[in-house]
C-alpha positions as CSV (number, residue, x, y, z in Angstrom):
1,X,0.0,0.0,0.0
2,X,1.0,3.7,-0.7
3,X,2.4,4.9,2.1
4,X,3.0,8.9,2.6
5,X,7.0,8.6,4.2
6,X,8.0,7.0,0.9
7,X,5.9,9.1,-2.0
8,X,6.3,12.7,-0.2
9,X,9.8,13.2,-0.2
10,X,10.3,11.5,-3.8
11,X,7.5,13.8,-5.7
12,X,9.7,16.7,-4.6
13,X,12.4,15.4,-7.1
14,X,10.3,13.9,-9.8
15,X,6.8,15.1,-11.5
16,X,5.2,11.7,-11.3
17,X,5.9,8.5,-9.1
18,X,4.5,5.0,-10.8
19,X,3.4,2.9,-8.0
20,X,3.1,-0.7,-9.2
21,X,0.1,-2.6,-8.5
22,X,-0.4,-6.8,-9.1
23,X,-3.5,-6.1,-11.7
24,X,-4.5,-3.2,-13.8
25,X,-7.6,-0.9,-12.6
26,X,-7.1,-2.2,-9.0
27,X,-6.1,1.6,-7.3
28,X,-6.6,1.5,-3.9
29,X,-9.3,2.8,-2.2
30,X,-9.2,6.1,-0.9
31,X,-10.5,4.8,2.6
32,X,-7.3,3.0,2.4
33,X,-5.0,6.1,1.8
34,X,-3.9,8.9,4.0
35,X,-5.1,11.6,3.9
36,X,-1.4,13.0,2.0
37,X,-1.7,10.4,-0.3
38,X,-5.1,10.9,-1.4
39,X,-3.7,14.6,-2.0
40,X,-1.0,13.3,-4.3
41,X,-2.8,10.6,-6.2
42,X,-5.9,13.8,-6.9
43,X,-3.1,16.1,-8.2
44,X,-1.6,13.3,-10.4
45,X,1.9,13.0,-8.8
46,X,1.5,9.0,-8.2
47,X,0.5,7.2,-11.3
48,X,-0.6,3.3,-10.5
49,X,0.6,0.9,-13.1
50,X,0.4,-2.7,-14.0
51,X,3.3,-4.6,-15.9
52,X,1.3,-7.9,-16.6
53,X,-2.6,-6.5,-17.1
54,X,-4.8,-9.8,-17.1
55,X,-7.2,-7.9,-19.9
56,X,-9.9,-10.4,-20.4
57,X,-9.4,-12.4,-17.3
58,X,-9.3,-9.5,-15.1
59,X,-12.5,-10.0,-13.8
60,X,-11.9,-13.8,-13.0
61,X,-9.0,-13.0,-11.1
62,X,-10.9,-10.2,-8.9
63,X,-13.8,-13.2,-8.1
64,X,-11.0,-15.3,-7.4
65,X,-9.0,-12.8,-4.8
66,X,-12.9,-11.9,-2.9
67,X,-13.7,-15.6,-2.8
68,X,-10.3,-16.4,-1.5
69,X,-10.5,-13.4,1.1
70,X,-14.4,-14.2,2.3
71,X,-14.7,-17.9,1.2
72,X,-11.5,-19.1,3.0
73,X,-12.3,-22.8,4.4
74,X,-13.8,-23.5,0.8
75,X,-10.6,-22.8,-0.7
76,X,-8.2,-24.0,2.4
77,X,-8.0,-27.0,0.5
78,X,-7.2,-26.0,-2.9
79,X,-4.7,-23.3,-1.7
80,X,-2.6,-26.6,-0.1
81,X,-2.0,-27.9,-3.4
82,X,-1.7,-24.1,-4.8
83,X,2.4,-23.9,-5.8
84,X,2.9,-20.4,-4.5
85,X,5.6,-22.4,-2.8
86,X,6.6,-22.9,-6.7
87,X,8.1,-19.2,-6.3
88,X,11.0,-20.4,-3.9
89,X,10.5,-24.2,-4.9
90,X,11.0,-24.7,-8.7
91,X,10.6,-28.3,-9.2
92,X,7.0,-28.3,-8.1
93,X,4.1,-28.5,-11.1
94,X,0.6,-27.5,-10.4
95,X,-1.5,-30.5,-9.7
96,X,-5.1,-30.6,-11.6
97,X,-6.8,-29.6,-8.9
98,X,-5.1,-26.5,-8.1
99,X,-6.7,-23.2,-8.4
100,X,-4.5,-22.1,-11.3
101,X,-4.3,-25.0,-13.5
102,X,-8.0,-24.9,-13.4
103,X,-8.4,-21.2,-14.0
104,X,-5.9,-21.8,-17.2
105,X,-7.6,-24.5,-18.3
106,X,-10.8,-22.6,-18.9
107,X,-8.9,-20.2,-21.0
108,X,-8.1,-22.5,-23.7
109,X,-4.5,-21.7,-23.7
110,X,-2.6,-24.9,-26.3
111,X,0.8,-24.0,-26.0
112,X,2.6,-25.2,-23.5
113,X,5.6,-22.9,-23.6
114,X,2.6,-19.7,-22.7
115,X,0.5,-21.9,-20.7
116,X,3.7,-22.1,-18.5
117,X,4.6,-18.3,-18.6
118,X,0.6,-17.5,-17.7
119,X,0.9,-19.9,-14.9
120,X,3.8,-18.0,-13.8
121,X,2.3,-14.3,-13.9
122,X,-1.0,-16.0,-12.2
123,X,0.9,-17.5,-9.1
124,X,3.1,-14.0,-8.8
125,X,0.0,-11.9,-8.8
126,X,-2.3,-14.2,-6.5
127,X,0.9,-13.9,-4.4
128,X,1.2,-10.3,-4.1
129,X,-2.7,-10.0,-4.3
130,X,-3.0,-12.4,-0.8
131,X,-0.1,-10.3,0.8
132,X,-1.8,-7.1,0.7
133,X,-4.7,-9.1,2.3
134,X,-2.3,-10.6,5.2
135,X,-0.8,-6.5,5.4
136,X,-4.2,-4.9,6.0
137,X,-5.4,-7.3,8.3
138,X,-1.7,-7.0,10.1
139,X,-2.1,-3.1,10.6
140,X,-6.3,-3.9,11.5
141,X,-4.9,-6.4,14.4
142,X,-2.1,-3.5,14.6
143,X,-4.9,-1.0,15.8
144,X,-6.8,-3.2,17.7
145,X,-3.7,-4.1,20.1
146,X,-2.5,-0.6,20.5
147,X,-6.2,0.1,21.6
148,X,-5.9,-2.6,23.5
149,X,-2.4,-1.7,25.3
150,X,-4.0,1.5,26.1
151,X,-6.4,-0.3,28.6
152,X,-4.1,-2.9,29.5
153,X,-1.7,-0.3,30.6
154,X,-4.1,1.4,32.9
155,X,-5.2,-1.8,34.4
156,X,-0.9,-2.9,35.1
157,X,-0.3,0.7,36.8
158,X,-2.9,-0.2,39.1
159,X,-1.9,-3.6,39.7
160,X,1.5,-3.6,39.6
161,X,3.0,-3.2,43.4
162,X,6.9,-3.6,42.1
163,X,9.3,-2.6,39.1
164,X,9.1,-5.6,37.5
165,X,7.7,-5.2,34.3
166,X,4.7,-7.4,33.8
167,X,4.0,-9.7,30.6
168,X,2.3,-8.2,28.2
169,X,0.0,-10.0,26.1
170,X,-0.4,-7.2,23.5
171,X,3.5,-6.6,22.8
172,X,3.7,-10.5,22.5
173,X,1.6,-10.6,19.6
174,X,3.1,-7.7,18.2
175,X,6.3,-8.7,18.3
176,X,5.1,-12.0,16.5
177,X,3.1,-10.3,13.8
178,X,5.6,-8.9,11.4
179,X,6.0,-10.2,8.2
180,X,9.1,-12.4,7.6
181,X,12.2,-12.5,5.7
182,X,10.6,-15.2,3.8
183,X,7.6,-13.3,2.4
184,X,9.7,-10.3,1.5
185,X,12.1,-12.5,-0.8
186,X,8.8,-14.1,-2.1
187,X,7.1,-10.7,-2.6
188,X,10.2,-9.5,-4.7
189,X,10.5,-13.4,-6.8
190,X,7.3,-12.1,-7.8
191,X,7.2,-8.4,-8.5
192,X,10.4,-9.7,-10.8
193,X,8.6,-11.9,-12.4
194,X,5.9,-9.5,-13.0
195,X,8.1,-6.5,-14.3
196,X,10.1,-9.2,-16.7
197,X,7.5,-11.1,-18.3
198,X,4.7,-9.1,-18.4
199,X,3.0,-7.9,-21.6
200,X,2.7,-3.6,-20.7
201,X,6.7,-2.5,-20.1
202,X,7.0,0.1,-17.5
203,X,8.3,3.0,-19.5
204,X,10.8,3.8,-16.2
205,X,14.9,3.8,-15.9
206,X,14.7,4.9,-12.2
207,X,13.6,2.8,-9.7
208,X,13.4,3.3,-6.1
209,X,13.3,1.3,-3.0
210,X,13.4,1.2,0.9
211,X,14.8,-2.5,1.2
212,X,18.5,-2.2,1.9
213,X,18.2,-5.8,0.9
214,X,17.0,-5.5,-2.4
215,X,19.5,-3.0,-3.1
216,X,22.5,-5.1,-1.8
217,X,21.0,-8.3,-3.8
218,X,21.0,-5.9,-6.9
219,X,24.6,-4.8,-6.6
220,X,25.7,-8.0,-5.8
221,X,24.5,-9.6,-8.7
222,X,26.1,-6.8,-10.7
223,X,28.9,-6.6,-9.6
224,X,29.1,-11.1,-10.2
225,X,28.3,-10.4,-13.4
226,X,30.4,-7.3,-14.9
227,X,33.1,-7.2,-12.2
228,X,32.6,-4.0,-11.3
229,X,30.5,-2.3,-8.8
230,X,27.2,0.0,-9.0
231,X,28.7,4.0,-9.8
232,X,27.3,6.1,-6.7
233,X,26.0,9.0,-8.7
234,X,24.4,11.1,-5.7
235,X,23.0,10.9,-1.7
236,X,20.3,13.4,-1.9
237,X,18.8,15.2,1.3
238,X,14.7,15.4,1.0
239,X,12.2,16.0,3.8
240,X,10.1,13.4,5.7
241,X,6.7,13.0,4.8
242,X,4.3,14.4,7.3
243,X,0.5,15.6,6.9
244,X,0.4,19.0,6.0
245,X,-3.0,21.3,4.7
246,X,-0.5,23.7,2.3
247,X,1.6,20.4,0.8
248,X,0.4,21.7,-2.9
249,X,1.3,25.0,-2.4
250,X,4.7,24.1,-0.8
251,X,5.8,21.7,-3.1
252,X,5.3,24.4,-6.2
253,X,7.0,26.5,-4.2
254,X,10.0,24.6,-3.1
255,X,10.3,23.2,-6.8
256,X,10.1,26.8,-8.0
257,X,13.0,27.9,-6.4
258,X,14.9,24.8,-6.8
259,X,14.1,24.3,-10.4
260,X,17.5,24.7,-11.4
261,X,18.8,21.7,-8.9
262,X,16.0,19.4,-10.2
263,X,17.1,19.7,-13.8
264,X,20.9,19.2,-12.8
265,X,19.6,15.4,-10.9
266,X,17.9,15.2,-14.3
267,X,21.3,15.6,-16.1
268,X,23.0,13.6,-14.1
269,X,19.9,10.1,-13.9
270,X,20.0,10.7,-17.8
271,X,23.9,10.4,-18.4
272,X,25.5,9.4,-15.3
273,X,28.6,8.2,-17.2
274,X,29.3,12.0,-17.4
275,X,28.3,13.9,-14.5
276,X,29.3,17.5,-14.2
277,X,31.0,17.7,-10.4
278,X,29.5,21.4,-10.6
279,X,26.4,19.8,-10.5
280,X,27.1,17.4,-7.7
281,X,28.8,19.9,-5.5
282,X,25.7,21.7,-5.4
283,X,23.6,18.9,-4.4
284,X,25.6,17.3,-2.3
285,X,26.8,17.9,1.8
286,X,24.8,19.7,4.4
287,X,25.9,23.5,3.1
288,X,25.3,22.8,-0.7
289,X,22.9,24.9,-2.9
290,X,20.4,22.3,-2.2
291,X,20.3,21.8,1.6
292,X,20.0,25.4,1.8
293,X,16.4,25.5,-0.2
294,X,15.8,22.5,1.8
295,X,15.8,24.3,4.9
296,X,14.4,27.1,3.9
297,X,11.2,25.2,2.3
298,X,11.1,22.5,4.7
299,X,12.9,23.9,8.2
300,X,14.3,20.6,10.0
301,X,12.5,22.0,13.0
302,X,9.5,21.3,11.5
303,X,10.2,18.3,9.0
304,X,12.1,14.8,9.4
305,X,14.8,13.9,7.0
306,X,15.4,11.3,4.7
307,X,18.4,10.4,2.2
308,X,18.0,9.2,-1.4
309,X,20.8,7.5,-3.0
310,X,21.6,6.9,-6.7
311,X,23.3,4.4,-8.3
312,X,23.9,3.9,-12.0
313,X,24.2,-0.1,-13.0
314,X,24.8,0.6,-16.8
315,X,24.6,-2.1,-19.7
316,X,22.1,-4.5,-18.4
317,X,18.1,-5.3,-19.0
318,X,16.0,-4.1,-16.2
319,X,14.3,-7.3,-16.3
320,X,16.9,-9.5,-16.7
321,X,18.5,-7.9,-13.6
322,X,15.4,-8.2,-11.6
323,X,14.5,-11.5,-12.3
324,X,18.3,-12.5,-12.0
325,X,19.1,-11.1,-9.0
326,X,15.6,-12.1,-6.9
327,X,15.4,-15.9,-8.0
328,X,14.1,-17.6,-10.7
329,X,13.3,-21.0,-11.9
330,X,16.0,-22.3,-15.2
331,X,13.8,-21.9,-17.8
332,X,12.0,-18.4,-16.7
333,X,14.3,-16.8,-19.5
334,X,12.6,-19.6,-22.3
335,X,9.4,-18.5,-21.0
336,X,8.9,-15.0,-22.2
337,X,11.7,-12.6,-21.0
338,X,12.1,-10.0,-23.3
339,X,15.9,-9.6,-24.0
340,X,15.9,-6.0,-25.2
341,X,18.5,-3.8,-25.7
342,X,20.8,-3.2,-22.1
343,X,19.5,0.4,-21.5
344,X,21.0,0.5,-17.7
345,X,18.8,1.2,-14.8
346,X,19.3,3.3,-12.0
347,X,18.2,2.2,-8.7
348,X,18.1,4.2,-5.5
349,X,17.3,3.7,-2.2
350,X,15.1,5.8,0.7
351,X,16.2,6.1,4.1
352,X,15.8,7.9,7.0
353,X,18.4,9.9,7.5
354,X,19.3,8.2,11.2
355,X,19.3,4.8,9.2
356,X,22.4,5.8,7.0
């Protein structure tokens, strides 16, 4: 889901911000947003994009997902034999009785070699589509327990009678509710597989993230490959996100004045094999042209900050490097990567500024 710390800072820097979603048409809801990110989705500066649309099948899918999410001990059975697992576990088939197989079948897809890559983009998008379920009901149980912690509080300052600190029932289950290493790297096998063999190409060569593991994965692989390292191109300073009834009018402001700066990162994401140091010195350190406009727009008193950082990984296929570098099964290449032309990618990372 959207969330405001990650989208504020970046639509300072860039017009638009394509957020990815698992199927096409399938914004969230606006009861779902903050109230900042409704703001930015109404003014058009996050874009929601789909790079495998289902087309005719869309609607199946969405059945599928509701009857999933309010149907669940129908399908309990069905989900067992259901090779999600197949995204970390390659040498398992779909049995005839799983979901998918029987959601292909009625299709009428012959070819083997597509039937496979379908089955593929089906399993990744159910994937994604049931983790957004587990993360909603997460922050719902989130909500309920800190309400709950609230009144268990009370009731432990008026029983406790030393400074021991008392179990807590409501910190237990909190600590126990966050989502695993294991889901993230299965989240990202199949967002890869999305982006690389889908059928709509996300018309992007900047991508950004707030995994520090998917960005150390990335160079990694990159560096395995072409014996060299990601180029650093730039750490940029940006404010925190926070609710705010004048964000229009201060983000056209700040952009005014800093128009100049945001062409100059525009120079240097577009040709970073030759970036003018005139241009960096001015963006970069805490006294730079940038930091000043910053402070000025965005006083540090008032708002958080967080650090962008670019890296240029030149000469490869975005697909290739995403599917490559987050898993996938031998033969994912045979069915239906498209190996265009090495274009490079530049990938950055968000962080809070007490995280670097």
């Amino acid at each position: 889901m959207p969330r405001a710390e990650v989208l504020f800072p970046l639509v300072q820097v860039f017009e638009q911000v394509v957020y990815l979603r698992p199927v096409e048409n399938d914004a969230p809801v606006a009861a779902d947003l903050s109230p900042l990110c409704r703001e930015m989705v109404d003014l058009d500066l996050v874009r929601f994009d789909c790079p495998a649309p289902l087309l005719d099948n869309r609607d199946r899918f969405v059945r599928l997902v509701h009857d999933l999410q309010h149907r669940r001990d129908d399908y309990a059975g069905q989900l067992s034999h259901l090779s999600l697992a197949g995204l970390g576990n390659s040498g398992k088939t779909e049995t005839k009785s799983s979901i998918i197989s029987t959601l292909l079948k009625q299709t009428g897809i012959q070819e083997e070699e597509d039937e496979q890559r379908v089955m593929l983009l089906w399993q990744a998008r159910l994937l994604l589509k049931l983790g957004e379920i587990f993360d909603q009901e997460q922050k719902e149980l989130q909500e309920n327990l800190e309400r709950i912690s609230v009144k268990e509080k009370g009731l432990l300052d008026e029983l406790r009678k030393d400074t021991e600190q008392p179990f807590s029932l409501s910190k237990t289950i909190t600590a126990n509710s966050d989502k695993t290493d294991s889901q993230s790297r299965l989240r990202l096998k199949a967002w890869s597989r999305l982006f690389a063999l889908g059928s709509h190409p996300i018309a992007s060569s900047v991508f950004i993230t707030t995994n520090r593991d998917a960005l150390d994965l990335l160079s990694e692989y990159y560096e395995s490959v072409h014996d060299k390292q990601p180029q650093k191109i730039l750490n940029l300073l940006l404010p925190g996100g926070r609710e705010s009834d004048t964000f229009a009018e201060q983000r056209t402001a700040f952009r005014n004045a800093a128009s100049d700066l945001i062409a100059a990162i525009h120079r240097m994401l577009e040709n970073p094999e030759s970036i003018n140091e005139e241009d960096r010195s001015s963006l970069n350190g805490l006294d730079c042209n940038w930091a000043t406009l910053l402070e000025q727009h965005y006083p540090a008193a008032e708002n958080s900050r967080c650090t962008l950082s670019l890296y240029s990984l030149p000469s490869v296929n975005p697909g290739r490097l995403f599917l490559e570098t987050f898993g996938r099964d031998e033969d994912d290449v045979e069915k239906g990567l498209k190996e265009d032309r090495p274009t490079g990618v530049i990938f950055g990372i968000l962080e809070d500024q007490a995280e670097n």
